[in-house]
N, C-alpha and C positions, 0 to 999 in steps of 0.2 A: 789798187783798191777796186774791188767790187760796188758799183752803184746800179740801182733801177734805172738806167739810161741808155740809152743808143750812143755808137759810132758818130762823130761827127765828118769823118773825113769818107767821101763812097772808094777811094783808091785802096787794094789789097795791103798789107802792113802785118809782119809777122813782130811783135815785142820781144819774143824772149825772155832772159831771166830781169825781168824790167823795174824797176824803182825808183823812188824819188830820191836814192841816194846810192846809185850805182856805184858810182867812183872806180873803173874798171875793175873791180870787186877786193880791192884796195881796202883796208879797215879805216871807218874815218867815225871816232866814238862822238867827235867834236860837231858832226853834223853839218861842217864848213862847206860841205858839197853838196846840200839838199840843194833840188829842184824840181818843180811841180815835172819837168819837161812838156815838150810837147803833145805831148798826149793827153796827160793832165792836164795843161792851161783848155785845152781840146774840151774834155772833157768836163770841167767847170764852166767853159761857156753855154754850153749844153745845156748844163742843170738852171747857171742863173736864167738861162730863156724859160725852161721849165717854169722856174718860180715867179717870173713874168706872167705866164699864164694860170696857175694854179701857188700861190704862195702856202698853201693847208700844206702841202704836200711833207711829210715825216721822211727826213733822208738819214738813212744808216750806211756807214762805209764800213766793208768788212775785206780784210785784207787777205789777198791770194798768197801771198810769201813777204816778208822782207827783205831788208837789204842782203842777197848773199853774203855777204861779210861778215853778217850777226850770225853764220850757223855752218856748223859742223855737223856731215851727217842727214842733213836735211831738219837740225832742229836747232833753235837759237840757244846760245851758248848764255846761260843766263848770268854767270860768273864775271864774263865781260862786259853783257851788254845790255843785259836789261833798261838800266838807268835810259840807255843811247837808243833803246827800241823804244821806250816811253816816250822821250822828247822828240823822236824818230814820228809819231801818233800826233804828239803837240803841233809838232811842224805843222804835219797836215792839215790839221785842223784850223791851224791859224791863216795860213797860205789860202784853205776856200773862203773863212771870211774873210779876209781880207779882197776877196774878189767877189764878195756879196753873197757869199751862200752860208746857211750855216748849217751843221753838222749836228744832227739830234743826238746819233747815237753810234756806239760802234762796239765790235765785239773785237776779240782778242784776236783771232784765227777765224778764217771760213774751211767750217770741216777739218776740225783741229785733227780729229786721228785717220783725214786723209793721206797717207805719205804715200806720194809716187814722182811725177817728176817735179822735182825742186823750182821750179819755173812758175809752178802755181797752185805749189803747196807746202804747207809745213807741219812738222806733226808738233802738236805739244799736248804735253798730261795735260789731266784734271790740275793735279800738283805745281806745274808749271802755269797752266793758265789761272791759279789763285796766287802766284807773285807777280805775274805781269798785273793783272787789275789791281793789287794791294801795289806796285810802282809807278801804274799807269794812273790812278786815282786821285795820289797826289800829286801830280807832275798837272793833271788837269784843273784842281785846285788853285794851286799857285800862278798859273796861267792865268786864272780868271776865265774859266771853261764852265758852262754846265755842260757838257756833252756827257753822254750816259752813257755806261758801259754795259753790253749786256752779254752774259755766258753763253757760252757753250756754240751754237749757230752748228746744229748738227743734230744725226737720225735719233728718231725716238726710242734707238734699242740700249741705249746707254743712259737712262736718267740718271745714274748714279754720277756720272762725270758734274752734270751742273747744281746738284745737291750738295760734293763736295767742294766747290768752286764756291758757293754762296756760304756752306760753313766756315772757311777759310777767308773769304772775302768782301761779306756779305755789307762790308760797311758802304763799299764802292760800287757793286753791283744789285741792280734794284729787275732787272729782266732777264729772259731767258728766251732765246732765240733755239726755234728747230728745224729740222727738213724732213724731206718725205721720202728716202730714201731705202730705207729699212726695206730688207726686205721682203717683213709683215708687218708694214704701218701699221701701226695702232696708236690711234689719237686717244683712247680713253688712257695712254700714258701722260698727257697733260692734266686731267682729271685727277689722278693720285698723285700728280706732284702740284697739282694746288692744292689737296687736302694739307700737303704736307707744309706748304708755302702759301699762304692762303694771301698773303700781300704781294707777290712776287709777280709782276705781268709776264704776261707769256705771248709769245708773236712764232706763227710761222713763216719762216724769213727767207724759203725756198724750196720751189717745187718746178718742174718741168711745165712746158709748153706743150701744145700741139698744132700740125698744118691741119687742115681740109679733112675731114673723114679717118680722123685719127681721133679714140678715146674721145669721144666727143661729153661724156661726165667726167672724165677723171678731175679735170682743172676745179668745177663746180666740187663734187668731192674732196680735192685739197682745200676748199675754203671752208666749205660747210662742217669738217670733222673737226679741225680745230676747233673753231669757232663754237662747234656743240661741246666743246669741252675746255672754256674756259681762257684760250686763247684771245687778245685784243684784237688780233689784225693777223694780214694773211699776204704774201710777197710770190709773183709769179716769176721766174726767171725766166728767158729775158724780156726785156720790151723792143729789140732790135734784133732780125737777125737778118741772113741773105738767103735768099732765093737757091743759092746755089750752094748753099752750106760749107761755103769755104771761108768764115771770121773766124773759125776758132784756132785754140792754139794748136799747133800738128801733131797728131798722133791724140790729141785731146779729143771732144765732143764733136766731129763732125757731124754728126744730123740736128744738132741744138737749135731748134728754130725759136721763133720771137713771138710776142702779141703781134708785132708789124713785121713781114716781110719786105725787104729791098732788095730791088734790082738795081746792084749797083753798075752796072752798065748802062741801063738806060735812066738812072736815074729816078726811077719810079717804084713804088712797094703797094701793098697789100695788105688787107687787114684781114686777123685768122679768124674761125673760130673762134679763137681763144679771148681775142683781143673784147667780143659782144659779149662772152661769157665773164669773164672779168666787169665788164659792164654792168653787167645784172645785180652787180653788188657795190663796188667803188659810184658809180654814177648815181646812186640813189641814196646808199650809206655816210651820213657825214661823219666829219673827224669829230669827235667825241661822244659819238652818240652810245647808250647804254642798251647792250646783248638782253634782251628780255629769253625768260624762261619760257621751256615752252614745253605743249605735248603733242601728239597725233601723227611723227614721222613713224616710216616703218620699212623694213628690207623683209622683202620676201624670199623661199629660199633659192629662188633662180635669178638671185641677183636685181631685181625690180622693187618696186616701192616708190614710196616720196620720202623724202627729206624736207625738212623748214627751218631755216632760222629767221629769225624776228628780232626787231630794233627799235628802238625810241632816238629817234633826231635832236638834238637841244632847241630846236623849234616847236617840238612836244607831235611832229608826225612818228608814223610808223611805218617800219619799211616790213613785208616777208619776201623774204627767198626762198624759192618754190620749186624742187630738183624732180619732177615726173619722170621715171626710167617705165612707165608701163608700157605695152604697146600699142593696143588696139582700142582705146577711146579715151573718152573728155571724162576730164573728172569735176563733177559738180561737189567744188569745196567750199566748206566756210572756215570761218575764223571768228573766234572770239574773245575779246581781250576783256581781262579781270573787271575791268570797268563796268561790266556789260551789256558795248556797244559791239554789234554785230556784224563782220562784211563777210561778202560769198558772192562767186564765181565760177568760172569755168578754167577748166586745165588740163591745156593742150596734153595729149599722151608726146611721148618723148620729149619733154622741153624743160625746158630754164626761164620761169616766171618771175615779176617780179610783182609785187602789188604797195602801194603807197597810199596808207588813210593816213586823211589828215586828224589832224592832233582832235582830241574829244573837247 
């Protein structure tokens, strides 16, 4: 499973093709051999510390493969195992609350039309990910599960994948999870598939980091486009990585850094970039606060401009987020909200603002 969490062990640890139902790759439909193992129990202690310090926090588990066993080819064999993939999900679910966490949400596959190595990936259609949710739906019902299922968790160049998913399955699936991948983002593809799904939340549920002097907008960019285009919420991958870029899986993501850098040798980490920038939005933005409309952002054609998104807190403050790519001065901004109550300021050239009026 894929979570927003760090490592809890600093010692090197290669997984492999790893799951809560290995069974030395043995078929076990029965489920007799699930366990969290160690990495998991690992990793739920993590999280319930997490929710010690912030319980708001929305966790979605999105799965890197299943059990070898359920798949031929690198794709689960739905004829056998569907049913035993579902209750395979159940398990999970049950197993973190059961240790105090609960599980909001989860999608079917992460990067379902990634197929490369089997260890932490699997491919499945549109087609196949509308029997897994229509199997998976009710196997969470009967459980006594709200946990939410949401399509697709993947690049903006195929919305057709999770249009078909919600025609076919729409009774189970109420979100739609994406990445930034593509390789020509384009968020205003969340825009025309809310036209089209005008109920349907939309979350982007992953996008790359940066260290030191690296894309120092892109992360601010991956928030801000969704979010101008109808998205709930916005997922940086990862929040843990090493210093020495050696956690990944091999021949996987070596340079994949984190919000936090550790040095697992000496025990000590680093906050990026990424980790303030991220800031500028989570640290100010509460959970359910409502996306106000807005106007006055603008791209120039040498890639500059400002960006703005704007927020209503359920405490009735407002938040803006204020992306300045100019270079050479301060920009004396205002704002003005429907009300018409008025604030204005200064803004830094090249920065990531953020501004907080209180409620009118």
């Amino acid at each position: 499973m894929r979570h927003t969490i760090g490592q809890s062990d600093l010692t090197p640890s290669w997984l492999g093709e790893w799951s809560f139902d290995t069974n030395n790759n043995q078929p076990d439909p029965d489920l007799s051999h699930f366990d969290l193992t160690d990495p998991g129990r690992k990793m739920l202690n993590w999280i319930s510390r997490m929710y010690q310090v912030n319980p708001s926090v929305t966790l979605l588990g999105s799965p890197w493969s299943p059990p070898q066993w359920m798949k031929s080819n690198n794709v689960i064999q739905l004829n056998s195992y569907a049913k035993a993939w579902a209750n395979y999900m159940v398990k999970y679910i049950q197993a973190y609350r059961a240790g105090g966490v609960n599980v909001h949400a989860v999608t079917i596959q992460n990067e379902p039309l990634h197929n490369t190595d089997p260890a932490w990936s699997s491919y499945v259609t549109s087609q196949d990910s509308a029997v897994l949710a229509n199997t998976l739906g009710p196997a969470l019902s009967a459980a006594g599960l709200n946990t939410e299922i949401w399509a697709y968790d993947h690049n903006t160049d195929v919305p057709q994948y999770p249009d078909y998913v919600l025609s076919k399955a729409g009774s189970f699936v109420n979100s739609v999870a994406w990445h930034c991948y593509a390789s020509n983002v384009n968020w205003t593809a969340l825009t025309q598939f809310y036209r089209s799904h005008p109920g349907v939340k939309q979350y982007m549920t992953e996008c790359w980091t940066h260290i030191q002097d690296e894309g120092f907008f892109e992360l601010p960019e991956f928030i801000t486009g969704p979010l101008q285009n109808y998205a709930s919420g916005a997922l940086a991958w990862t929040v843990g990585g090493s210093t020495k870029f050696d956690v990944s899986w091999p021949s996987g993501c070596g340079q994949c850094s984190g919000l936090i850098q550790v040095d697992r040798s000496a025990g000590t980490y680093q906050k990026t970039q990424d980790y303030y920038n991220v800031g500028q939005f989570s640290k100010f933005v509460r959970k359910g606060a409502v996306a106000l409309s807005g106007s006055g952002s603008y791209t120039w054609p040498d890639g500059t401009g400002v960006q703005a998104t704007q927020y209503r807190n359920p405490d009735g403050s407002r938040v803006v987020v204020m992306v300045n790519k100019i270079y050479n001065d301060l920009k004396q901004t205002q704002v003005t909200f429907s009300g018409g109550d008025v604030w204005h300021g200064l803004l830094p050239a090249r920065s990531v603002t953020t501004w907080i009026i209180p409620a009118k």
